[in-house]
N, C-alpha and C positions, 0 to 999 in steps of 0.2 A: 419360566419358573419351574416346571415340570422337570427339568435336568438337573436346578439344583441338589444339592448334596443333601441329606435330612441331617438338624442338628438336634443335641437331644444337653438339655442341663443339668449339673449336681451344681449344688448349694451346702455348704456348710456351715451351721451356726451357735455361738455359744447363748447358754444360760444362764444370765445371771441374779441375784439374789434383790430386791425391789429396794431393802434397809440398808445394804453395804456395795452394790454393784461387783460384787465378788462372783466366781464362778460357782456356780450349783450341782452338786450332780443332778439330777430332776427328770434327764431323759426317762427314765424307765416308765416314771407316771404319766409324761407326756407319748409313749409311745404306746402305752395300756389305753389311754383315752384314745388317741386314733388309730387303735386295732382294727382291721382293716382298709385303711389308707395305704395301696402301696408305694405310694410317693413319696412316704418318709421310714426314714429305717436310720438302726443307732448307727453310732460313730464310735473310733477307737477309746476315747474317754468320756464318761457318764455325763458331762458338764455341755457335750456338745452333743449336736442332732444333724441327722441331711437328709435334704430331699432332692427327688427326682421326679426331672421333666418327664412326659412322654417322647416319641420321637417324635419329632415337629417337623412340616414340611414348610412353614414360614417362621417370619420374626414376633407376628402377630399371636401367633399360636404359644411360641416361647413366652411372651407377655402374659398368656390369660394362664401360662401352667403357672410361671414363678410366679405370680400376685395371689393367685389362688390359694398355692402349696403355704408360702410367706403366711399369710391370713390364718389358713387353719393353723400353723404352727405357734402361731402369735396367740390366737385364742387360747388353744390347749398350754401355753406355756402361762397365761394368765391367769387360767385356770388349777393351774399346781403354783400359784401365788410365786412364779418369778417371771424373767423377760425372753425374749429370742431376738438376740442379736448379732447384725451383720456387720461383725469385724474379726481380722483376722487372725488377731491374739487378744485374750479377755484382757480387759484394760487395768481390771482389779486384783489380779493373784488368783490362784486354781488351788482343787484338792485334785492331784491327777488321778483319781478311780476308775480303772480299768475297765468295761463294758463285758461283762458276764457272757462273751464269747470266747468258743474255743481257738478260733480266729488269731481274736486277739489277744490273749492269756498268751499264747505261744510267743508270738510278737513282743509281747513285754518282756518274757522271760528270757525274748535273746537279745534284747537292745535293753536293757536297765535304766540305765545310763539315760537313755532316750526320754524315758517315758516323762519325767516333769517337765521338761520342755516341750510335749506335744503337745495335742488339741489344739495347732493351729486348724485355721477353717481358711479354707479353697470355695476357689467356683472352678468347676473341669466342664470343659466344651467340648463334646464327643460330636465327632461328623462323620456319615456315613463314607465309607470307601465301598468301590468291587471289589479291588481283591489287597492283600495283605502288599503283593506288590506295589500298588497305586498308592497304600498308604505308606510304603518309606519314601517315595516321591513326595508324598503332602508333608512326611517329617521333616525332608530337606529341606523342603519350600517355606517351613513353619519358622527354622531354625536363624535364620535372622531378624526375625521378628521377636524373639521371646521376649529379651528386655522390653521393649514398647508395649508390648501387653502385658507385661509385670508393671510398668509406672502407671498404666491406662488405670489398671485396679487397686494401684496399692492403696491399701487402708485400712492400715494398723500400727500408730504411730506410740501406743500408749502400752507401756510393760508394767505391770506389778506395779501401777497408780504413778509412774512415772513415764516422761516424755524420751523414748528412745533417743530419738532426734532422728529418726528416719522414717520413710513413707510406708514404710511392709519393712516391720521387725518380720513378720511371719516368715521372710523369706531365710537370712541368716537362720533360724533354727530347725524351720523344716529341714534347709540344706545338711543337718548336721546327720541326717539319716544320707547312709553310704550308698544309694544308688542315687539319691535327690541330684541330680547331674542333668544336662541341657545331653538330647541324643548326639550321637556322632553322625559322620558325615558316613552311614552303612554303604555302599556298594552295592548291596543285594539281600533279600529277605534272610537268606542265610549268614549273614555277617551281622545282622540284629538278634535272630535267633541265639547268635553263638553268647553274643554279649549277655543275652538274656541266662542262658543257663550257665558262665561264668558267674553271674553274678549269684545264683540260688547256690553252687556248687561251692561257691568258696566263703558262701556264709552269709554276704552281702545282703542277703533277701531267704524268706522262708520258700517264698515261690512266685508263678510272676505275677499274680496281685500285687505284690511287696518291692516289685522295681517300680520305684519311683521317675523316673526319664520327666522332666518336666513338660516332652511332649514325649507320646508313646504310642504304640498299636495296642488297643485296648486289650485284654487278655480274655475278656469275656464278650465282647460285642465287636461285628461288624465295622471299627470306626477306630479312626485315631482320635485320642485323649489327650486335650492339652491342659497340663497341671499347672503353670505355671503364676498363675492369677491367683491374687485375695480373693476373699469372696466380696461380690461390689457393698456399697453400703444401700443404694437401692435397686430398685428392679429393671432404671433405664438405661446406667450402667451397664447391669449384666448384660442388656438385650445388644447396647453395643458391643460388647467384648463378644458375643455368641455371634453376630453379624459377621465382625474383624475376621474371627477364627474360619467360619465356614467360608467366607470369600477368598481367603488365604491360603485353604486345603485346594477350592474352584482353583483357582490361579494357577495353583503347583501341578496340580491335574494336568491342568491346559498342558504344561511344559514351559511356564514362565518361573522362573526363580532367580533372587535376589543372588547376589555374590554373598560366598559362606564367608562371615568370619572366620578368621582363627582362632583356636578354645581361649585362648588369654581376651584376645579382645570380647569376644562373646562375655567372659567371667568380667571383663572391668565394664561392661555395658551394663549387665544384671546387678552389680554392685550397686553400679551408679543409681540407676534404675527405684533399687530399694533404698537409694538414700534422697532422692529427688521428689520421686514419683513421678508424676505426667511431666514429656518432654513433647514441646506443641513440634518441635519441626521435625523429630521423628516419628510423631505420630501423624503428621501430615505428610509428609513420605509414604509410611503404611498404606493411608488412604488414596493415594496418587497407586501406588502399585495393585491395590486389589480393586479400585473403582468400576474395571469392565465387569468382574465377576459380581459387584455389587449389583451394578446395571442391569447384568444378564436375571438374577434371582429375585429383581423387585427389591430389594433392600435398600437401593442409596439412597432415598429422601429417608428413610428411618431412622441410618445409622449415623448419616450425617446431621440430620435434628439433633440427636442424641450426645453425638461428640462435640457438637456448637454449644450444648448445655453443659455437657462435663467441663469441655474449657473453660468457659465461662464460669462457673461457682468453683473449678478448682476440681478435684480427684477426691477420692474417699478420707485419704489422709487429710489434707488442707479443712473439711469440711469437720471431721472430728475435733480437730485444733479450734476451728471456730465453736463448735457447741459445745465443748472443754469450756472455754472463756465463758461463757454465760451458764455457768452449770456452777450452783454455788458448793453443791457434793456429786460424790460419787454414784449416789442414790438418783441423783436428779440427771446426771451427763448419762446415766446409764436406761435411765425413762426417754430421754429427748434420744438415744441409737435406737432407743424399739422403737418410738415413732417412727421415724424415718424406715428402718428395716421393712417396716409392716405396712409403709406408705401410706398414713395417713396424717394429714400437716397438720401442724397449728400454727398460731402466730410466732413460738419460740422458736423454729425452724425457720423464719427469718435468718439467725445470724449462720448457719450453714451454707447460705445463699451469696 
């Protein structure tokens, strides 16, 4: 376990209102109450919040950050009298209010167009790399896998109080931001570099915080970042898909990798993906391919616990549709996500089961 990779988690979550389950803006109070917390910091629109793990050198350790982070956010959001919830588009309608950064002011002002359909919310799984080279090897390595780790997390099935009919709406409209693209098959750190400053240079991105690659070489940390995930709807989820992710960077490392699709097939797999959700014989593929590297870092009895459960009750989406059905408003389906989000059961969290 000493070789494994360090993984490190962001979580994104919206807020919603307790009387209409609508989107709030609310972060600002909730980020004045955990002034000095640096595990949570705002997000591009007022209505959402994110935290961050530390860097973790086990799964155990990822477990006590996001329950922890989860909890405090959950309090402080109860505390400015609305919820913090883990899904990937609010379920009820947004006011989309910009977050009083210079950041992101800039952001708005060049994608307009953009901004009502943002404040989807992600979970990104950053793993450590040595060098920037090692990490286009773990991109290629990643690069067949993304659809399966888009359906593992998809859940976001519910648009402006209506049923999209797919597992991760999040996905089509994050995509609509013009780098939101699966990486290419780079050659060499300098063939992503180039792509990277094409994309700032012809408009696509303000800079490379702003390429979105749905897996990427982080621009600010040691590690490749993979975007491509909901954010889960609870904490055992996440721990699986952070599991997945870093035995999948391990694997690529070794010099084991999957045959690359091609961009079409890649694009009808992620479709698929966000209209399905969990596919069990691709994700048991997944798991067949990264199992040494599971083995090697002490993960496999966790992640495999973990993915026995997911199958079982079904993915984030499946489990929304269920406590939908026993949610007689919006006010109530939008109480029974922050249970769950915030992991604490009750008896109504049966029907997500």
């Amino acid at each position: 376990m000493a070789d494994a990779p360090t993984v490190g988690v962001e979580e994104e979550f919206v807020l919603l209102d307790t009387r209409t389950g609508a989107a709030v803006p609310a972060a600002p109070r909730i980020l004045a109450a955990l002034r000095g917390e640096p595990g949570v910091v705002p997000e591009f629109l007022r209505f959402q919040i994110e935290t961050l793990t530390g860097v973790c050198h086990s799964l155990a350790e990822v477990r006590a950050d996001l329950t922890r982070l989860r909890r405090r956010v959950s309090e402080a959001a109860e505390e400015a009298g609305c919820l913090a919830v883990a899904t990937g588009v609010a379920p009820f309608g947004t006011t989309p209010l910009v977050t009083a950064d210079a950041r992101y002011e800039r952001l708005a002002a060049r994608f307009p167009d953009l901004v009502a359909g943002a404040g989807t919310c992600a979970c990104h799984v950053h793993v450590g790399i040595p060098s920037r080279a090692a990490g286009l090897r773990a991109l290629t390595g990643l690069r067949p896998w993304l659809a399966v780790l888009l359906g593992l997390s998809a859940n976001s099935p519910y648009v402006a109080g209506a049923d999209s009919g797919l597992a991760s709406a999040r996905y089509p409209l994050w995509s609509r931001w013009p780098t939101a693209r699966p990486p290419a098959a780079w050659r060499d750190v300098a063939g992503y570099d180039a792509a990277v400053a094409e994309a700032i240079r012809g408009g696509a991105a303000p800079d490379a915080r702003g390429v979105y690659f749905y897996a990427r070489l982080s621009p600010r940390h040691p590690t490749v970042e993979v975007r491509i995930a909901d954010v889960c709807l609870d904490v055992d989820d996440a721990v699986v898909l952070a599991g997945l992710v870093r035995a999948l960077v391990a694997t690529a490392l070794r010099g084991e990798v999957a045959a690359q699709p091609s961009d079409a097939a890649l694009a009808r797999a992620l479709r698929a993906a966000a209209r399905h959700g969990l596919d069990r014989t691709a994700a048991a593929r997944l798991l067949a391919h990264a199992r040494p590297a599971l083995a090697e870092s002490g993960d496999l009895e966790v992640v495999h616990r973990g993915w026995a459960g997911l199958a079982d009750r079904g993915g984030g989406a499946v489990r929304q549709r269920a406590l939908r059905a026993v949610s007689a408003t919006p006010a109530e389906f939008a109480a029974r996500l922050a249970t769950v989000t915030r992991g604490t059961e009750d008896e109504s969290m049966e029907a997500a089961r």
